[in-house]
Structures are given as structure tokens and as C-alpha cells.
N, C-alpha and C positions, 0 to 999 in steps of 0.2 A: 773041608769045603771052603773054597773062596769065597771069603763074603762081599767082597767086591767086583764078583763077574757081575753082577747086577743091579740094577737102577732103576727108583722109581720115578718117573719122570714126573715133574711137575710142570702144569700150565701157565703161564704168566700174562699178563698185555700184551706183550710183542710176540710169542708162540701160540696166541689159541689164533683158530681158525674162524671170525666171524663172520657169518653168513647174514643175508638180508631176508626173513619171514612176514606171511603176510596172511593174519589171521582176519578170519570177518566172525563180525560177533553177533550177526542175525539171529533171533531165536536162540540165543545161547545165553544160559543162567548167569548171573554175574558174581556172584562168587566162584562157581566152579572155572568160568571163562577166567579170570584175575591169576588162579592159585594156576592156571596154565599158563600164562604167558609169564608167570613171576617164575614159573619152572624154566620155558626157555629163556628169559632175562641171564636168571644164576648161571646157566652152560649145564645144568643137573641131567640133561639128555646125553652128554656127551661122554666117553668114556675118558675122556683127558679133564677133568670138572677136578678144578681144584678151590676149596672154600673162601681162597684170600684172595682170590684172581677175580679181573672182570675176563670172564673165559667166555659167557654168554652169547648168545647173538640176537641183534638188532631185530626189534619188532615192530612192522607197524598193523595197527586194529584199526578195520571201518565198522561203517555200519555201527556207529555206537547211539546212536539212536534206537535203534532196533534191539537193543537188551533186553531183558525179562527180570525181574523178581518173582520169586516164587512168594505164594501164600499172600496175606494182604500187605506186603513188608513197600509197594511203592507209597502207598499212604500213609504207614504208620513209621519204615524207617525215619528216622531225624539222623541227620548232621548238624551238628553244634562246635558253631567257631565262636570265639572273642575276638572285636577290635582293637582291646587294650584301652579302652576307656571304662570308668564305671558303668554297669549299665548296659553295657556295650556286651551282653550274648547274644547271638543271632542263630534261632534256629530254622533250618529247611529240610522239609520234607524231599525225597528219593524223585517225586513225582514233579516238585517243583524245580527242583537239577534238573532234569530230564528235560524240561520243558524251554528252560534256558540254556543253560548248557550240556549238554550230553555226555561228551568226551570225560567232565569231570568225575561222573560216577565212577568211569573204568579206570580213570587215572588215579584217583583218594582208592577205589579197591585194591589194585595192582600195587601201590607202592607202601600200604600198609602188609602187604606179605613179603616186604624185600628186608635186608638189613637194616637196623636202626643206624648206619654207621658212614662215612664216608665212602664206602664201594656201595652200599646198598644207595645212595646219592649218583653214584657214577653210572650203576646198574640203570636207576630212572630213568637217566637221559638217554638210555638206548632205545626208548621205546616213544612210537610217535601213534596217535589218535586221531582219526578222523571221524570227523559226520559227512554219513553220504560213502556212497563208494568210487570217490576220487580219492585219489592224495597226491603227494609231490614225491615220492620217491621211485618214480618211473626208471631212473638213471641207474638203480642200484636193480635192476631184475630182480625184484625179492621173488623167493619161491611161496607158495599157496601149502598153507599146512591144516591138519586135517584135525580138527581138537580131539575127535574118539579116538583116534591111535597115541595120546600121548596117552601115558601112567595108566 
């Protein structure tokens, strides 16, 4: 047998195919909604999905306002950052994100399921948030994807 009639082909930057998606995250749980778009982020739908590639495709999520936590997790989740001074912990509640900024819950969910790594950094910036069901990427015709048909 030749072992060279055959190739497995690997995806790169310049050979995957990325397409422009456009998830609305109305009524949609926010871990479950996250660990989806951090699925199409990777490319792991695609059968060319290779682990060291950005092979993924562009997402952008509306409606992020409109997310859900289940059980009593909007009041009692915490996020806890440091400013870097003594003293300096700063904790918010899920409810009080929500209330200023929105985008940020889906953004800190999503990019804690990506790599800890520089592609998982490259990965981030493929994915854009909005509140409201406007955004700016009119020009790219993202397609509308349907979250119960992923995984």
C-alpha cells in the first residue's frame, strides 16, 4: 500500500472558509447560548476544524439584553474583578451587568469557553455583540442560525 496516495488535509487562516452568523440570544440561557457560539467561534461544526487554526466563523449576537439565567443565579451570580490597588475588589452581580451593560455578560461567558491562548484572543475578536436588534454588519449578509440544530 502507498502510503502516500493520501492526505489529510489541514485548515489554516488563509484556506478555511469564513462565513458571517448571526445569532439572536432572546430567551436563550446564557451558558448554553456562550458554549454555542464558542463552538462556531472554534470552526468545531465544520469538517475541515483543525485545533491550531483560526478556521471558525464570524459571529455576531443581538438581543443581548434579552438573555435569561436560570434559577436565582441573576442575583446571586458575582463577578469579581481587581483594579490593582489595595482594596481595590470590585464585586457585581449578573443583574447589575445586565442593567448597564448587557453585551458584557455574553462577552466574559463566550470568551471564558475559548482558548486560554493567543488563537483563543484571535478567536474573540471574531465575535461582535449587540444590544437591541440592530448591528453594523449589514455589508457582510450574515446568515441567521438556529441554536437547537447545533450539537
Amino acid at each position: 500500500m502507498d502510503t502516500l496516495s493520501y492526505k489529510t488535509a489541514s485548515a489554516n487562516k488563509e484556506t478555511a472558509e469564513k462565513k458571517w452568523l448571526l445569532v439572536d440570544a432572546d430567551g436563550q440561557t446564557l451558558g448554553r447560548l456562550a458554549s454555542k457560539v464558542a463552538f462556531l467561534l472554534r470552526g468545531k461544526h465544520k469538517p475541515s476544524f483543525t485545533p491550531n487554526a483560526d478556521c471558525g466563523d464570524n459571529v455576531i449576537v443581538i438581543n443581548a439584553e434579552k438573555i435569561v439565567l436560570s434559577g436565582d443565579k441573576m442575583q446571586t451570580k458575582e463577578y469579581i474583578r481587581h483594579t490593582g490597588y489595595p482594596g481595590g475588589q470590585r464585586i457585581l452581580t449578573a443583574v447589575e451587568i445586565l442593567n448597564k451593560h448587557p453585551e458584557r455578560l455574553v462577552e466574559k461567558a463566550v470568551k471564558g469557553m475559548l482558548p486560554k491562548n493567543r488563537l483563543g484572543s484571535a478567536l474573540y475578536r471574531n465575535m461582535k455583540v449587540y444590544v437591541g436588534a440592530e448591528h453594523n454588519q449589514d455589508a457582510q449578509k450574515p446568515e441567521a442560525v438556529n441554536l437547537d440544530s447545533i450539537k
